[in-house]
VOGU-3710 file (C-alpha; in Angstrom, 3 decimals, decimal comma):
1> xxxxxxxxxx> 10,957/-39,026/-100,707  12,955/-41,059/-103,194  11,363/-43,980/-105,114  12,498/-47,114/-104,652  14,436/-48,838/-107,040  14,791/-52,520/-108,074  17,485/-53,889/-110,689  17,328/-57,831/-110,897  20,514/-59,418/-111,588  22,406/-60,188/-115,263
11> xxxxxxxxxx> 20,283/-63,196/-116,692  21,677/-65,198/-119,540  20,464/-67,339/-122,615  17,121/-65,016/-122,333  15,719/-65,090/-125,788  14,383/-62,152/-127,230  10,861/-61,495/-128,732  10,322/-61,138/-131,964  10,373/-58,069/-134,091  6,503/-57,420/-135,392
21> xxxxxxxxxx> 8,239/-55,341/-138,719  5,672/-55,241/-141,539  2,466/-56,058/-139,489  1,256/-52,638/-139,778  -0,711/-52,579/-142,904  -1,134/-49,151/-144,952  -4,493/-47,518/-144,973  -3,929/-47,228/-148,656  -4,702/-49,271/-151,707  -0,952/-48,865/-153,168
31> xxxxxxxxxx> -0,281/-52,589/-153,649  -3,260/-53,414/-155,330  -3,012/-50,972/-157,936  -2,053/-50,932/-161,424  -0,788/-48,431/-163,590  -3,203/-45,651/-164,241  -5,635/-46,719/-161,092  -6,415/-43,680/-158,507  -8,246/-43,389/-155,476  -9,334/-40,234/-153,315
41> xxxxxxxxxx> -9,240/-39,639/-149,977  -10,675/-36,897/-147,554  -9,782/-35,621/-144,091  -6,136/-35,801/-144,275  -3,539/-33,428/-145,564  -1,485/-33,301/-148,910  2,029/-32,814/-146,725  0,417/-36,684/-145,053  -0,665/-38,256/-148,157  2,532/-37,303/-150,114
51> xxxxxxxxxx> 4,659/-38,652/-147,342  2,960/-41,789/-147,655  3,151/-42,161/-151,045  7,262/-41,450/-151,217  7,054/-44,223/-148,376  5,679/-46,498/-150,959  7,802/-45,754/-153,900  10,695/-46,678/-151,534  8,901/-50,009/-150,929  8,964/-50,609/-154,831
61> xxxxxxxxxx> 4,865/-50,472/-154,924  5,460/-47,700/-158,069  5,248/-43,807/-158,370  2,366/-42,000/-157,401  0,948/-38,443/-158,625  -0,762/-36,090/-156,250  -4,014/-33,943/-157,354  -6,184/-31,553/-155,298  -10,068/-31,618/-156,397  -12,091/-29,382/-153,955
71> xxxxxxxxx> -11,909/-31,025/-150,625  -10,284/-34,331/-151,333  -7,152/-35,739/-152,834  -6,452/-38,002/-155,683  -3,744/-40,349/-156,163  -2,770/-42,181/-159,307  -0,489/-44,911/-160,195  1,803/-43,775/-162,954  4,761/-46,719/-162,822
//
């Protein structure tokens, strides 16, 4: 049995919606923080928290150095 199909006709002067870029907000405290801040975070892994922080270095929110202490990693500002 084949599905029915229904393809309205060619419309014009439709606007369309707006792009929602930059709503998302980070989970992490990058723009807030100055040089030599840090922050630690649990749960997640360093491959995930390293992207993130390249992510932010591309948005010009600084550098970021990556340390493993136990179960959790820190993050510091270092430009």
């Amino acid at each position: 049995m084949s599905k029915s199909v229904d393809i309205g006709s060619i419309e014009k002067g439709v606007p369309m919606p707006a792009l929602k870029r930059g709503a998302r907000r980070s989970r992490y405290p990058f723009e807030q923080m100055a040089i030599g801040d840090s922050f630690v975070v649990t749960g997640l892994t360093v491959a995930g928290v390293r992207s993130q922080c390249v992510a932010a270095k591309a948005k010009g929110l600084g550098s970021f150095k990556i340390a493993v202490e136990e179960d959790k990693i820190r993050i510091w500002r270092v430009s």
